[in-house]
C-alpha positions in Angstrom: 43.7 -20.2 -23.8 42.0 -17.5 -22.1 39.0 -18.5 -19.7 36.1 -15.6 -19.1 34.0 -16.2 -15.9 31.2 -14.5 -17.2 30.3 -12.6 -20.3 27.4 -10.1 -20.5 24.8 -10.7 -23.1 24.9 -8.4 -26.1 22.1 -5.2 -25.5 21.5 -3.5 -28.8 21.6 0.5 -29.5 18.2 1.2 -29.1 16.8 -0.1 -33.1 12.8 -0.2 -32.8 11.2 -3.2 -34.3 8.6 -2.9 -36.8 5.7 -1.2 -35.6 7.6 1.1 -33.2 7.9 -1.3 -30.3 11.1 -2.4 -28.9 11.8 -6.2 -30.1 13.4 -9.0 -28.2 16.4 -9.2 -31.0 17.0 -5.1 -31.3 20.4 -5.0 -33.1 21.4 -7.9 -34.1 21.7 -10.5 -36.7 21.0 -13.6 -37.6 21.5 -16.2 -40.7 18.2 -18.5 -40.9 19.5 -22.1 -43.4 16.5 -23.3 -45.1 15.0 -19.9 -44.9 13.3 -19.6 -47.8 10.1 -21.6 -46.7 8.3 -23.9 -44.1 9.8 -23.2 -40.2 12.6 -21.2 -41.8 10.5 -18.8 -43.4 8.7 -18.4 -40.1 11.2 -17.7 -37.6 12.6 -14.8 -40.8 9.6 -13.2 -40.7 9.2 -13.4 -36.7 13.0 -12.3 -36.2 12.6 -9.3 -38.1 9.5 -8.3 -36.3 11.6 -8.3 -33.4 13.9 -6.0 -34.4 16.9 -8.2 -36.3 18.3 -8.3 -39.4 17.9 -11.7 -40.8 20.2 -13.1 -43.9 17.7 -15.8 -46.0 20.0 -18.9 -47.1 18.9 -21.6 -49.1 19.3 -23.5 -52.4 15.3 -22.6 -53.2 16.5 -19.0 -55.2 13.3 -17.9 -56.4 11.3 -18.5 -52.6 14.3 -16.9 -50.8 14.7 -13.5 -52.8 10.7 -13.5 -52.8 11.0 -13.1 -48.9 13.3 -11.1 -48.8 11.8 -8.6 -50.7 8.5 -9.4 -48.4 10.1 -8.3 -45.3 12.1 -5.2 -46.5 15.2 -3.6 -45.9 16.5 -5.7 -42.6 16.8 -9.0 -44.9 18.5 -10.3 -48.1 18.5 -13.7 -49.7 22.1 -15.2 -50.6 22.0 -18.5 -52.0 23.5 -21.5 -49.9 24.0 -25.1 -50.2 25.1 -26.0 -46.7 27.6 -28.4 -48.0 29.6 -25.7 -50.1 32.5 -24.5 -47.3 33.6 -21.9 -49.2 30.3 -20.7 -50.0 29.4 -20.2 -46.2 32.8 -18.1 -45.8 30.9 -15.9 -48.8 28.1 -15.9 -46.9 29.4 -14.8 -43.4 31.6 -12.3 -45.1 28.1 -10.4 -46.8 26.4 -10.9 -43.9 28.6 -8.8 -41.7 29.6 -6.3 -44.7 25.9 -5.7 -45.2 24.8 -5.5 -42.1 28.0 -4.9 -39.6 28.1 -7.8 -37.3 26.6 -11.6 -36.5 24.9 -12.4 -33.9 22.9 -15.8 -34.1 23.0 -18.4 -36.4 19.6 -20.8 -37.1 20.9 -24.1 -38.6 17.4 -24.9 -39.7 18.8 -26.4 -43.1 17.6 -30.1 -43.7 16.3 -33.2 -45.8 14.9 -36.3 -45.4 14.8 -39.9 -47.3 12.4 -42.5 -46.4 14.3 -46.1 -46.8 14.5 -49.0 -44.8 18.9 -49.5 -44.0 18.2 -52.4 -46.4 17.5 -50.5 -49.3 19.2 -47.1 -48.3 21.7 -46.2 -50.8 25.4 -44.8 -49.9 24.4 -42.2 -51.7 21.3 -41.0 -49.9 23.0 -41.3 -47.1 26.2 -38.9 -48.1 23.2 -36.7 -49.1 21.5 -36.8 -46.2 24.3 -36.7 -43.5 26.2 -34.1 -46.0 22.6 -31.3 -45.6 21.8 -32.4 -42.2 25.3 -32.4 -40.0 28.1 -31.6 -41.9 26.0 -28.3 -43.1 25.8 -27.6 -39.4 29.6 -28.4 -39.2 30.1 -26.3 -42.0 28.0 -23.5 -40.3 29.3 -23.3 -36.9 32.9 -22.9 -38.2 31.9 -20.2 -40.2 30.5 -18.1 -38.3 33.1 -18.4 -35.1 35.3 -15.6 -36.1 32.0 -13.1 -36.7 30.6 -14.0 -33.2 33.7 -13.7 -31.6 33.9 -10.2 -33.1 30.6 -9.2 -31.6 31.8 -10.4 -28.4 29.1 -13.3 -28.2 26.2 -15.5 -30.3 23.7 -17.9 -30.2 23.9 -20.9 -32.4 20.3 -23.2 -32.5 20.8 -26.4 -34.3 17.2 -27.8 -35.7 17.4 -31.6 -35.1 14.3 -33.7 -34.0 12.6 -36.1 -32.1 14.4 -38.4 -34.5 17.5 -37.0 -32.6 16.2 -38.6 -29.4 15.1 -42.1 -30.2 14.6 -43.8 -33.3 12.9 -44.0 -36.5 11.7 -47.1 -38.9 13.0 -46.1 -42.2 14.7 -43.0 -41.7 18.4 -44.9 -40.6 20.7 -41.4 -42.3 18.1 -38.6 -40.9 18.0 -40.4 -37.8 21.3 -40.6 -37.2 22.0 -37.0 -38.5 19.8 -35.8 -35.6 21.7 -37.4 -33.1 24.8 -36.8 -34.5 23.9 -33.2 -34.4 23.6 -33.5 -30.3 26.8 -34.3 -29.6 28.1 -31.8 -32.1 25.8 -29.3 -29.9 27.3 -30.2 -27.1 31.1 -30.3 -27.9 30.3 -26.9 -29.4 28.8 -25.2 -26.7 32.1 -26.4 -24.5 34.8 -25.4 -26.7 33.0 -21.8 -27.2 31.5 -21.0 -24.1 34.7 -19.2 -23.2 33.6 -16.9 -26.3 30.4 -15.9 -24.7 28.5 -18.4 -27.6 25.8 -20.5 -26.7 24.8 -23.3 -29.0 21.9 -25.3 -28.0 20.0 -27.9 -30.0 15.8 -27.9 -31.0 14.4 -31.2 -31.1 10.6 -30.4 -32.8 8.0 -33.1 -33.3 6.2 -34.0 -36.3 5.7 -30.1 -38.0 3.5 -29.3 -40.9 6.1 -28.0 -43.6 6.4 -28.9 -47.6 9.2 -31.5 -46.4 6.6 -32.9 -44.3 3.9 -33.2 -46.8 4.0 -37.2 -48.0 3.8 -38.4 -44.3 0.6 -37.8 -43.9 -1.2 -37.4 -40.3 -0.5 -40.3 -38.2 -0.6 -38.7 -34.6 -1.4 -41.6 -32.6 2.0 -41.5 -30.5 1.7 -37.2 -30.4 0.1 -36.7 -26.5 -1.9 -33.8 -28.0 -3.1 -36.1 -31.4 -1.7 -33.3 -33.4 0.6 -32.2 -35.5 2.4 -28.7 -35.3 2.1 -25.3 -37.8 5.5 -23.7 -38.7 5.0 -21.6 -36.7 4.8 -23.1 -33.3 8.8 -23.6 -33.2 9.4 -20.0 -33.9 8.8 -18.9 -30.1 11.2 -21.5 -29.1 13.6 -20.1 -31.3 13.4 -16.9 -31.0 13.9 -17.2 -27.1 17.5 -18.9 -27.8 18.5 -15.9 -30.3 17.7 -13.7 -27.7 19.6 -12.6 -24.4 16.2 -14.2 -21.8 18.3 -17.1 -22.6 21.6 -15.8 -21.5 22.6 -18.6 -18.9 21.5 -21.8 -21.8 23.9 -23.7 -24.0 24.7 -27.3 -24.5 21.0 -27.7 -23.4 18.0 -29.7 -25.7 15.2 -28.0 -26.1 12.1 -30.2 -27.4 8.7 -29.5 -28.6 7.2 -32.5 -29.9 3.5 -32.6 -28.7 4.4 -35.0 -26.1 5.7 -37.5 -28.5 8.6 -38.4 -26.7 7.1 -38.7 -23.2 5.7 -42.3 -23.7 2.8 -44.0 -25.4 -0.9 -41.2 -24.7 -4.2 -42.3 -23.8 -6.5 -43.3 -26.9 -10.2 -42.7 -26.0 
């Protein structure tokens, strides 16, 4: 196995973002899971302003293709259940035939099921572990051979604060988003050598149509607030890009504060 003691980040050829102003992703590109809508749907549109070429996959057809044909020519929509393994080797194969390399991969992809462990089914759960980790198992060997081929990557696996303590009546999400930390780690180890990062984004309670049924109990959230899709992007968009050229294996989390301890109530 050969080591590399450093590996440059990937500068692109000079691509303008829209607008005319060089972006902070000029070049490359990137498949967004759960892209069609909600934080997905956010970090498309914000990629593409920043100069990449995005690939929209999701099982929601008709939302995906309708973004797609929002932002233009530097996106397509190709339908993806995470859990389909040969469907993801489809999927990396258009990517790069369409648009001649990979770059990043955003496994945003995931569900939830509210059930106490008492009356969680086996099934739920194989659903539930299948979208949320295995997808992201699914995903990361995919894409190895295209980011080797472009001489580097970012992957960003979307867990949660769920991946860093635990939740009443969420036993299968909750341990999907811990399960996806280690498989962050162990993955940023075995492909450092490759010049790819993969880091994990732990966001709070976010307002997106998965979201919608919980209702808005922030009395644990330091800032009494819940997030908009788009507050994550930023976050995201800094790992797909080179200004974080020297992070993998790291957890990045943007939770209001909700993890810090118990806030002041006035």
């Amino acid at each position: 196995m050969r080591l590399r003691s450093q590996h440059a980040p990937h500068h692109s050829s000079g691509t303008e973002a829209q607008g005319g102003a060089m972006g902070k992703l000029d070049g490359k590109v990137a498949i967004i899971t759960g892209g069609a809508r909600g934080m997905g749907a956010a970090h498309a549109r914000r990629f593409v302003r920043e100069g990449a070429s995005v690939v929209i996959a999701d099982v929601l057809a008709d939302l995906g293709a309708e973004l797609a044909d929002e932002l233009g020519d530097r996106a397509f929509f190709a339908e993806l259940d995470v859990r389909d393994r040969a469907r993801w080797t489809d999927v990396v194969a258009q990517t790069v035939e369409r648009f001649g390399r990979l770059d990043v991969l955003v496994n945003n992809a995931g569900i939830f099921r509210r059930e106490s462990i008492e009356t969680h089914s086996h099934e739920l759960w194989d659903e539930v572990i299948g979208v949320n980790l295995t997808g992201i198992w699914n995903g990361t060997k995919a894409v190895i051979p295209a980011l080797k081929a472009a001489g580097g990557g970012s992957i960003i696996n979307v867990s949660s604060t769920a991946g860093m303590t635990g939740y009443a009546w969420l036993p299968a999400y909750t341990t999907s988003k811990w399960g996806i930390r280690g498989l962050t780690k162990t993955s940023a180890l075995d492909l450092g050598q490759y010049g790819i990062r993969v880091n994990s984004v732990h966001p709070g309670f976010v307002r997106t149509p998965m979201t919608e049924e919980l209702g808005d109990n922030t009395a644990n959230v330091a800032l009494h607030r819940t997030a908009t899709d788009t507050e994550l992007t930023p976050l995201v968009l800094f790992l797909a890009s080179d200004d974080s050229a020297f992070s993998t294996g790291a957890e990045f989390i943007a939770d209001g504060g909700e993890s810090a301890g118990l806030p002041v109530h006035n």
